[in-house]
N, C-alpha and C positions, 0 to 999 in steps of 0.2 A: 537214620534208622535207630542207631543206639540214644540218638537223643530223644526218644519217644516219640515225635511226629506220627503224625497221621497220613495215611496217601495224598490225604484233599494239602495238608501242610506243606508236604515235601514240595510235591506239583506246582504249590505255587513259589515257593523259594524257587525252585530251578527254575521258573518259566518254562515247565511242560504239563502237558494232559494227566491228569489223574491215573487214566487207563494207560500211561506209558510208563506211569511209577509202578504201578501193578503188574505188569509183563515185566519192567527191571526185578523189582522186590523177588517176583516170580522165579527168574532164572538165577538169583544170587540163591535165593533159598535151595535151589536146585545142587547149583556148583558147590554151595559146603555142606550138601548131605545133610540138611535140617529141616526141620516141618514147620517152624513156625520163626516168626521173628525176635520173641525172646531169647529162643536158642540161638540164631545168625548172633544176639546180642552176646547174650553170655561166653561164644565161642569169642569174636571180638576184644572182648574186656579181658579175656583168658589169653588170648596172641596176647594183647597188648601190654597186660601187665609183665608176661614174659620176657619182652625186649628190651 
């Protein structure tokens, strides 16, 4: 996700369905309280430089 990927991209790195990265992205976006995947990003990059 922070590497910019696309659904169709992820899906195929992991060997899974499009529509199961879309239910993942879905419920991660969920669990940290964000609307969108820049933000999941920016939170990310923000822990990360933290540590």
């Amino acid at each position: 996700l922070a590497q910019g990927l696309s659904n169709k991209q992820i899906a195929s790195v992991l060997n899974i369905s499009e529509q199961t990265v879309k239910v993942h992205i879905r419920n991660l976006l969920r669990k940290l309280n964000v609307r969108s995947r820049v933000a999941a990003t920016i939170l990310f990059l923000q822990q990360r430089g933290a540590q």
